[in-house]
NUNU-651997 format. One line per field, with one value per residue (C-alpha): residue number from 1; residue in three letters; x negated, z, y negated. Coordinates in Angstrom, 1 decimal, always signed. Example, Ala and Ser with C-alpha at 12.3 -4.5 7.8 and 13.67 -1.06 7.14 Angstrom:
2
nr = 1  2
rest = ALA  SER
xx = -12.3  -13.7
zz = +7.8  +7.1
yy = +4.5  +1.1
END
This chain:
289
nr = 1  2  3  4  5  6  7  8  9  10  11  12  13  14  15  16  17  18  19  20  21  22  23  24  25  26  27  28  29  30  31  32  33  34  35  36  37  38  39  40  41  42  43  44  45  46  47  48  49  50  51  52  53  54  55  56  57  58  59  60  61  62  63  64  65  66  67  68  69  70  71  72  73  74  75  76  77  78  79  80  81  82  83  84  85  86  87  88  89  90  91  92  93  94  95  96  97  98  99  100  101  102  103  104  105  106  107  108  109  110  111  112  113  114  115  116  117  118  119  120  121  122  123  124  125  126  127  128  129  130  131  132  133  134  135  136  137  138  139  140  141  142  143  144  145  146  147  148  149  150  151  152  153  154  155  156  157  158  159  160  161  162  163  164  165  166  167  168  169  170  171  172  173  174  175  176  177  178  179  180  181  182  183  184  185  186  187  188  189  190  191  192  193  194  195  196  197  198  199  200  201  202  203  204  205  206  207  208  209  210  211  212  213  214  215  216  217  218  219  220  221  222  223  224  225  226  227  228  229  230  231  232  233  234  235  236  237  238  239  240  241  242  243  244  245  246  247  248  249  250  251  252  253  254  255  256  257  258  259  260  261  262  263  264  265  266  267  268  269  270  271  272  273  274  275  276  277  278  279  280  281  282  283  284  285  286  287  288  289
rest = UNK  UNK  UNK  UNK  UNK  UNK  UNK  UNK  UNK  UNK  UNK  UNK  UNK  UNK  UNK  UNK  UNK  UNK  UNK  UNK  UNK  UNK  UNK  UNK  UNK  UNK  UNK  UNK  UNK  UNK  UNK  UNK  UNK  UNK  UNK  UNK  UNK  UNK  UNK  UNK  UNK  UNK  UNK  UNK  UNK  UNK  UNK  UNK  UNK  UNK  UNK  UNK  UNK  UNK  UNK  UNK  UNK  UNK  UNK  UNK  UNK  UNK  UNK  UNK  UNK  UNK  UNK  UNK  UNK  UNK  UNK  UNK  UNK  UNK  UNK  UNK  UNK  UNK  UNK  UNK  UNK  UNK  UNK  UNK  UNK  UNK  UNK  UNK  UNK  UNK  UNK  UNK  UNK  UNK  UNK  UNK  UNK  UNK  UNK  UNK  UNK  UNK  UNK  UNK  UNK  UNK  UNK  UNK  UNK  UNK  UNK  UNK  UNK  UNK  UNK  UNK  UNK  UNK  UNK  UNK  UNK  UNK  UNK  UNK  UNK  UNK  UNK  UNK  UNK  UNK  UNK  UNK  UNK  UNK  UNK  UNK  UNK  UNK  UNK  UNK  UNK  UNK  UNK  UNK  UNK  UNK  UNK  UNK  UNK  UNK  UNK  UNK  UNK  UNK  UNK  UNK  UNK  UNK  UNK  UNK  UNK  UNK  UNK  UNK  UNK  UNK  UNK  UNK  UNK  UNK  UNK  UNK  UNK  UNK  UNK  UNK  UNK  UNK  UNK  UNK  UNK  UNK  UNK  UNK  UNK  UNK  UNK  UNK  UNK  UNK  UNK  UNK  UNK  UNK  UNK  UNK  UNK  UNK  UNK  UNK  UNK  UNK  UNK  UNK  UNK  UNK  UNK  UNK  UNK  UNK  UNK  UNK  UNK  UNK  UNK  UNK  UNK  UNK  UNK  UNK  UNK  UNK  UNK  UNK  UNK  UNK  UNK  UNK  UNK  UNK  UNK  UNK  UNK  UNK  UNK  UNK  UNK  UNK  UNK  UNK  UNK  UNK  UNK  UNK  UNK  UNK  UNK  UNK  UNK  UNK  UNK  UNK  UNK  UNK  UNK  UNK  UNK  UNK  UNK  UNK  UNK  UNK  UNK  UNK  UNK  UNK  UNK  UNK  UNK  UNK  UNK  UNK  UNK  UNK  UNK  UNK  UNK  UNK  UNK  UNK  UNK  UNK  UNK  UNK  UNK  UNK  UNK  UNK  UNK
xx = -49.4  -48.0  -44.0  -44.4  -46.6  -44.0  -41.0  -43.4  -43.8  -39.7  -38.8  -40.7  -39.7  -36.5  -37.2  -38.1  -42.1  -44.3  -47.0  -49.8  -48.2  -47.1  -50.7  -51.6  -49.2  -50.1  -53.5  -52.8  -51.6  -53.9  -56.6  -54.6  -54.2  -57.8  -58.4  -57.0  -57.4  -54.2  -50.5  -49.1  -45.9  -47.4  -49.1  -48.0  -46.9  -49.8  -51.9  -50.6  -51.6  -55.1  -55.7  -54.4  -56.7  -59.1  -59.1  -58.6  -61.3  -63.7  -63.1  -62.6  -60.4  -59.2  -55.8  -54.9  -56.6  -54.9  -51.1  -51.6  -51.7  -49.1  -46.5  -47.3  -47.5  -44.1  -42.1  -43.5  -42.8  -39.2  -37.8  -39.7  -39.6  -37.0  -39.2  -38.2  -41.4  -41.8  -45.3  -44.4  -42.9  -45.8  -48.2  -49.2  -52.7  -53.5  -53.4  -55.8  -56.0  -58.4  -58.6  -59.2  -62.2  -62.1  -64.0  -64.4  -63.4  -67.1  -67.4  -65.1  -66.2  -70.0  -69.2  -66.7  -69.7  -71.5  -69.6  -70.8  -68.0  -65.0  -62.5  -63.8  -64.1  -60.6  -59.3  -60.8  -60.3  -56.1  -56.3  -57.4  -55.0  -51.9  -52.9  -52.3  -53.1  -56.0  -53.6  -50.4  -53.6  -54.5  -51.0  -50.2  -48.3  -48.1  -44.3  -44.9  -46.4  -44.0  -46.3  -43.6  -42.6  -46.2  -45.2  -46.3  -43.5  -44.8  -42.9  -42.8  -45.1  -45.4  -41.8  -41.0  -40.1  -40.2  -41.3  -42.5  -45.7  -47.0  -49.8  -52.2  -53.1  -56.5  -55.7  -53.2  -55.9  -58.4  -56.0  -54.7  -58.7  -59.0  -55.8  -57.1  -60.2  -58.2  -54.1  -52.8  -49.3  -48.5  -51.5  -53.2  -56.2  -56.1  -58.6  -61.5  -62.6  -62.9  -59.9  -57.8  -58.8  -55.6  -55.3  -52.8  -52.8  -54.4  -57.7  -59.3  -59.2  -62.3  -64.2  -63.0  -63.7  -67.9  -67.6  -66.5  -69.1  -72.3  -71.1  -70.4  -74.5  -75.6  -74.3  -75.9  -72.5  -73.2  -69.7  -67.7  -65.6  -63.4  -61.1  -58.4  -60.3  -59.4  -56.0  -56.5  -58.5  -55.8  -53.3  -55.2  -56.6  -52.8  -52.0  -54.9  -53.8  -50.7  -48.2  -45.6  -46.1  -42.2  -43.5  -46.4  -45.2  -42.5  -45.7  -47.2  -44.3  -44.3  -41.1  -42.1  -43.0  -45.3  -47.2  -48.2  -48.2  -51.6  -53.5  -52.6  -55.7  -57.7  -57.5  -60.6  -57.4  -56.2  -59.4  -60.1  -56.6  -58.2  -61.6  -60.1  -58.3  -61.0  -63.7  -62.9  -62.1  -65.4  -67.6  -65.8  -66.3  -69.9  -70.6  -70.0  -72.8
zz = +29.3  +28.6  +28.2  +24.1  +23.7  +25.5  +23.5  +20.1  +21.3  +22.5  +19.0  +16.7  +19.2  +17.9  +14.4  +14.8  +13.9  +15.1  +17.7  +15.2  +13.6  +16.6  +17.5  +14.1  +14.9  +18.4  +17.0  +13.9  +15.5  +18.4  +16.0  +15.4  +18.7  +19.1  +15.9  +17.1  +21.2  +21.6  +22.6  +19.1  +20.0  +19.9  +16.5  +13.5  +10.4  +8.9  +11.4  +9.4  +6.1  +7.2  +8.6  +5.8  +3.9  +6.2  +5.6  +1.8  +1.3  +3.7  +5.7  +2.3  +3.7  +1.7  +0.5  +3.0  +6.1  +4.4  +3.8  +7.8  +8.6  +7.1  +7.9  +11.3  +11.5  +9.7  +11.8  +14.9  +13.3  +11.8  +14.3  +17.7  +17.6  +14.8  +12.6  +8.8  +7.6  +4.0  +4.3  +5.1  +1.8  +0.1  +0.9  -1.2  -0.9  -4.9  -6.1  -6.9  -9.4  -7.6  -8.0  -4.8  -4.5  -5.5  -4.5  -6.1  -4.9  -4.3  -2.8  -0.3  +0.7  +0.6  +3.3  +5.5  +5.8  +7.3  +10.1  +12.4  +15.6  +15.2  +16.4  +13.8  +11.4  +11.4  +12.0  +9.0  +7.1  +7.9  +6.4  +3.2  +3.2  +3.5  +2.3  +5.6  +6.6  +9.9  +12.4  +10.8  +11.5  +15.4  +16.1  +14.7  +17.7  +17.8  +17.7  +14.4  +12.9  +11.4  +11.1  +9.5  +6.4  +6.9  +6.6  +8.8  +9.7  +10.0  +12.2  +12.1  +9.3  +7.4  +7.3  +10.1  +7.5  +8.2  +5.7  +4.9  +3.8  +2.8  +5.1  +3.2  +5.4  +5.8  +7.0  +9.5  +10.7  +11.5  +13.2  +15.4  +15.8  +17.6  +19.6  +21.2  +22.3  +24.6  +24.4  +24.8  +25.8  +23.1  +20.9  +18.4  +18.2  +22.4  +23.4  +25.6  +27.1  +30.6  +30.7  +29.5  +32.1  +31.2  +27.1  +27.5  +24.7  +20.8  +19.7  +19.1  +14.7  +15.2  +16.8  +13.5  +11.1  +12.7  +12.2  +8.7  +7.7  +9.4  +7.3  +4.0  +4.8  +5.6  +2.4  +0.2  -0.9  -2.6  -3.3  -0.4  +0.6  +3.9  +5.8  +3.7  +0.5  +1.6  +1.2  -2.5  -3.4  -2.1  -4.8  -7.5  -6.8  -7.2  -10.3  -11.6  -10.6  -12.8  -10.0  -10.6  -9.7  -8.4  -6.1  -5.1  -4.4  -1.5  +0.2  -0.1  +1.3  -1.0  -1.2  -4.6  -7.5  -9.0  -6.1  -6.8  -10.6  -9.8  -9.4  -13.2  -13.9  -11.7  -12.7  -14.3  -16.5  -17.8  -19.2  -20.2  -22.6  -23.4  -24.8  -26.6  -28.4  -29.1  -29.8  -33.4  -34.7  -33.9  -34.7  -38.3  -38.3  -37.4  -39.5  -42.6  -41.8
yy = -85.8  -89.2  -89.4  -90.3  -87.4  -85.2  -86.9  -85.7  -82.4  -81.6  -83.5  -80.8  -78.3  -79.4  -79.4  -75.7  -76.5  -73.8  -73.8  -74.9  -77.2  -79.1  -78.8  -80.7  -82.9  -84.0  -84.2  -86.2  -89.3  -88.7  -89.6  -93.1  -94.1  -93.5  -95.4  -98.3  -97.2  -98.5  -96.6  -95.4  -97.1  -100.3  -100.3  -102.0  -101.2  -103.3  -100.7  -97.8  -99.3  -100.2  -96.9  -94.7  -96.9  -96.5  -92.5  -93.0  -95.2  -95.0  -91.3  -89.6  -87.1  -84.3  -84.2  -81.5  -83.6  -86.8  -85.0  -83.4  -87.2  -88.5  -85.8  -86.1  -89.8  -90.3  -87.8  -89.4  -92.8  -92.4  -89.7  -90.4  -94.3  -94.6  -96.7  -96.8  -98.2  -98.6  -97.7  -94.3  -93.8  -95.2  -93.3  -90.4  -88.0  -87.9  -84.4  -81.5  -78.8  -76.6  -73.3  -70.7  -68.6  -65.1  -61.7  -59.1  -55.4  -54.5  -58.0  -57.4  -54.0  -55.4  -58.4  -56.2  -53.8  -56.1  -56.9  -55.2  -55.9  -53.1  -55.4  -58.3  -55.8  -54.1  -57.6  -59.0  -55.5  -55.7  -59.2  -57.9  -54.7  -56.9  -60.1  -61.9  -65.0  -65.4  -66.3  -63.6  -61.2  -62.2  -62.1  -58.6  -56.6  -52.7  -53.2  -54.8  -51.9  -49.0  -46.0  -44.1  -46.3  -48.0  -51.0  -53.9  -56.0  -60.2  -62.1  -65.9  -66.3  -69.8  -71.3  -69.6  -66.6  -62.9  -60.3  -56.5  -55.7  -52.2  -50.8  -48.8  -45.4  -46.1  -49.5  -47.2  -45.0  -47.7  -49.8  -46.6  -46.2  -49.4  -49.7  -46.5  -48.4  -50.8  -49.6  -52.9  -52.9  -55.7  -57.2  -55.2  -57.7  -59.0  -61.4  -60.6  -63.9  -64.0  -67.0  -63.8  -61.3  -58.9  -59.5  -61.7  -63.7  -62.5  -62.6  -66.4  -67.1  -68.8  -65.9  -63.9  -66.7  -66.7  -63.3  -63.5  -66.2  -64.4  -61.1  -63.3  -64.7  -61.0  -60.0  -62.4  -63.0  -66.7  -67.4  -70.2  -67.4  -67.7  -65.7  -66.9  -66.0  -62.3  -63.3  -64.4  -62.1  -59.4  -61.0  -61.1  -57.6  -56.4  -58.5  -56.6  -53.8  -54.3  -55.2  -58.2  -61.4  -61.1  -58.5  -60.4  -63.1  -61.6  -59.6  -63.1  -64.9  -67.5  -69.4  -70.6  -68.4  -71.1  -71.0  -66.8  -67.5  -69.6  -66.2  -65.4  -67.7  -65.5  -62.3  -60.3  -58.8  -62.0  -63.1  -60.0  -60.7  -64.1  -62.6  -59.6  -62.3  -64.4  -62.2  -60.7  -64.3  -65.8  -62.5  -63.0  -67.2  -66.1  -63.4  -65.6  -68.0
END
């Protein structure tokens, strides 16, 4: 490990960034220096211009790949070298009004059923129970679980934020089901790949996320549902359902209400409201032709 990749790594340490993101990080302006296969230190700011044109214009990135970047290329920039380049305030990934994908109930039941691992299986099943994200699900300890309140209690979720969820009993049951199968000491979810002989460290996400996608195939499940679309589909199945968006959006752990208010334009309910509406005024427009 070079000494300016060390220096990144202590300074986000510092900051209080989690594992992954310093990960991103690290990565992110690994990706320049490889760019330009030069030291980042030695770039230019011209260098930085070129290159988020380079990924604008030519890369196409997304707007998450292309935000990732530039985070991580102005904290390394303006707090690890001390560089207050303009460019780094210039910058901006253009925005997008996308909406997530959504399963339905019977969706969710039909592509869980065919995942055929039990640890994938109640894995991917707990994600949908509590509306967690992939890694808040690998990282689930038996300490974090209160059986009597049945709660689950998430530790160090996005933001480094701590929160409640409710744990519904069959949820409980399966999860007591599998622990039995392997009584880890401390992961729910502990790996089994031979560089982890003892289970000591979680489950991989991207053994759960091949899982997921060979089900979602198996299923015939056409919609470009992920992992995380279990986590979307979990709110909008509660707003549905008739719970606030107030309560939502703390089993969430959303900092923001706007950001839970979003699933208001995905709920069976709301268009439901919308068409009920709609309906009587067009069968009467129509009616009279």
């Amino acid at each position: 490990m070079t000494l300016l990749r060390q220096r990144l790594l202590e300074d986000l340490r510092l900051r209080g960034f989690s594992p992954k993101t310093q990960e991103m990080y690290v990565g992110a302006v690994a990706q320049l220096a490889g760019h330009y296969r030069q030291p980042p230190d030695q770039l230019t700011e011209e260098d930085l211009r070129q290159y988020f044109l380079y990924l604008k214009d030519v890369k196409r990135v997304s707007r998450s790949t292309c935000t990732i970047a530039l985070c991580a290329i102005k904290f390394f920039y303006q707090h690890t070298l001390q560089r207050n380049w303009s460019i780094l305030d210039l910058v901006r990934p253009g925005r997008e009004k996308k909406l997530p994908v959504v399963l339905s109930v019977a969706e969710v039941g039909l592509i869980l059923k065919h995942v055929h691992c039990p640890r994938y299986q109640t894995c991917l099943g707990t994600l949908y129970a509590c509306g967690l994200r992939l890694q808040e699900g690998t990282h689930l300890q038996v300490g974090d679980i209160d059986s009597q309140r049945h709660l689950v209690h998430i530790q160090h979720g996005k933001g480094n934020k701590d929160r409640y969820v409710p744990l519904p009993e069959p949820c409980l049951g399966r999860l007591r089901e599998y622990w039995r199968s392997h009584r880890h000491p401390t992961w729910l979810f502990p790996s089994l790949h031979r560089q982890a002989p003892s289970g000591s460290t979680p489950m991989s996400e991207s053994g759960v996320q091949r899982a997921f996608q060979a089900a979602r195939l198996a299923s015939g499940v056409q919609k470009p549902a992920t992992c995380h679309t279990l986590r979307h589909s979990y709110a909008t199945h509660l707003l549905e359902a008739g719970v606030s968006l107030r309560v939502i959006q703390e089993y969430l752990g959303h900092s923001s209400p706007t950001t839970t208010a979003l699933y208001t334009h995905l709920t069976q309910k709301t268009e439901g409201q919308v068409l009920d509406v709609l309906t009587p005024v067009l069968e009467a427009l129509w009616a009279s032709n």
